[in-house]
N, C-alpha and C positions, 0 to 999 in steps of 0.2 A: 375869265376874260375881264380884261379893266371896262368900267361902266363906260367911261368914257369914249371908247369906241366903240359904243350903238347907237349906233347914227338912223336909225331905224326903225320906227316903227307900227306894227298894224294893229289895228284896234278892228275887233270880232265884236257884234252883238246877235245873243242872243234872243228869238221871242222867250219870254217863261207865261205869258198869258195872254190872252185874246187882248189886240189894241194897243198900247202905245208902253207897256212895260216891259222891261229888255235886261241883261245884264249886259257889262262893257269887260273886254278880258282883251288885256293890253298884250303884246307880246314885242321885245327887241331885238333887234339884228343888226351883225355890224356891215353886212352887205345886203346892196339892193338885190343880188342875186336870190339871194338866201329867205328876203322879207318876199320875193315878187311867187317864189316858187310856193311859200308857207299859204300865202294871200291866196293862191292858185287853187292849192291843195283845200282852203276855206272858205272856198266863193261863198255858200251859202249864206254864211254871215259874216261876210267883209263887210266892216263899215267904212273901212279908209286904212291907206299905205301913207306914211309921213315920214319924209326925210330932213334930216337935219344936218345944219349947216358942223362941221368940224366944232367942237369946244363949245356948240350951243347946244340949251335944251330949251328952245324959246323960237318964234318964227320959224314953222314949219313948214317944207313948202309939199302938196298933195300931189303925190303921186300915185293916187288909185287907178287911176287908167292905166297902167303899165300891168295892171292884172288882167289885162282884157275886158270889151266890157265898159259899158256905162252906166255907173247906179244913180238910183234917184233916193226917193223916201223909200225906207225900210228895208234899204236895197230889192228894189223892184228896179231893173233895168229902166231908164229911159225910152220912149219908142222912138225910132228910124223914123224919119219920112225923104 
């Protein structure tokens, strides 16, 4: 598939230790269907769904809410009130 149409992508982090050390494992899609379901099937360590504009790879705009769900630090959900 031409690079060019991965308009999409979700970046996963990993814990690997107690605290604030993580790896980051990009992955791209050329449809939002395709990132939201991947995002879905990864909740545990979504860190963010990023869409991009046609022929840019630059200003992204966040679309992690389309995985359901609201993350905060370290993806720990947000609380409701």
């Amino acid at each position: 598939m031409d690079r060019d149409n991965l308009r999409f992508s979700v970046e996963l982090r990993r814990n690997i230790e107690w605290g604030e050390d993580y790896t980051e494992d990009h992955y791209e899609f050329a449809t939002e269907a395709e990132a939201v379901a991947f995002a879905k099937e990864n909740r545990k360590h979504l860190h963010s769904i990023l869409e991009y504009a046609p022929g840019k790879n630059y200003d992204p705009k966040d679309i992690t809410y389309r995985a359901g769900g609201s993350f905060g630090y370290n993806n720990i959900p947000w609380p409701r009130f």
